[in-house]
N, C-alpha and C positions, 0 to 999 in steps of 0.2 A: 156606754151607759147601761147600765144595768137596771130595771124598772123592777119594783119589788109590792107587788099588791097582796101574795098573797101570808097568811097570817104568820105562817114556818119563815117563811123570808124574812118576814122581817123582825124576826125575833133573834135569828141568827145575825143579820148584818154581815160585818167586816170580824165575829165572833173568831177566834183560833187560827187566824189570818195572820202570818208574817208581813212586814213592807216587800222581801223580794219575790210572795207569791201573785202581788197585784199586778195590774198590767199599767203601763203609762197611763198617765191622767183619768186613773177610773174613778166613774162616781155613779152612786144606787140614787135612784130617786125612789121615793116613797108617795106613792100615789092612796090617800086613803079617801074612804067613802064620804065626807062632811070634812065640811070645816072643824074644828077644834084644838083642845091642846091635847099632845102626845107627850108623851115620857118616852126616852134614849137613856139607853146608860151604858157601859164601858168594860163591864165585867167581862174577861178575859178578851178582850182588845187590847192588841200591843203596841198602838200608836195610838198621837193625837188625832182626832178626826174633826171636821166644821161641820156643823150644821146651818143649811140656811132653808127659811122658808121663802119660798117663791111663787108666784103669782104666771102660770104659764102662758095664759091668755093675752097678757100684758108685759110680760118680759119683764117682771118687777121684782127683786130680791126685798120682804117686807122685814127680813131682822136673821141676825148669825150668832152661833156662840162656838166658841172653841172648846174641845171635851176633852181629859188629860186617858191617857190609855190604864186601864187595869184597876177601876175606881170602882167598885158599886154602888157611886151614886148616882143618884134621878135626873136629868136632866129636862126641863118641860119646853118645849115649841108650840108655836100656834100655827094653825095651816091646813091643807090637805094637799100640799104636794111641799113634800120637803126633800133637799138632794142632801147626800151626806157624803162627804170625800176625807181621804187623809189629808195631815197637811206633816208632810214627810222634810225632812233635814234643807234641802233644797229649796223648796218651794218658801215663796214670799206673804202668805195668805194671811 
């Protein structure tokens, strides 16, 4: 797992990333300062990815959306830790 607080990170992501430069089951969580909504988007990502926001205190997933790869558009979450993973050919997510 990959923790991503700070501002460069997480503007990059999974940005210019092939599926065979990942490693098994990797996922960035995004740790931000307050609760609120964020914006994800896709541009120059070349796979689907999930987002969900999750609750770490509590072990609680509060909402998910799947992002198509190579899109420039906005995607909004609400949260202050949100994980973000591929969801590659294989996988059942």
């Amino acid at each position: 797992m990959y923790i991503v607080e700070s501002i460069f990170s997480q503007a990059i992501g999974y940005r210019f990333r092939s599926p065979s430069d990942l490693e098994e089951n990797e996922i960035m969580l995004f740790k931000f300062r307050k609760e609120s909504e964020y914006s994800f988007w896709m541009k120059n990502v070349y796979f689907p990815i999930k987002l969900c926001s999750i609750n770490l205190d509590e072990n609680i997933t509060h909402g998910c959306l799947v992002m198509q790869p190579n899109k420039n558009e906005k995607h909004k979450i609400n949260g202050n830790s949100i994980i973000e993973f591929p969801v590659l050919f294989n996988d059942r997510t």
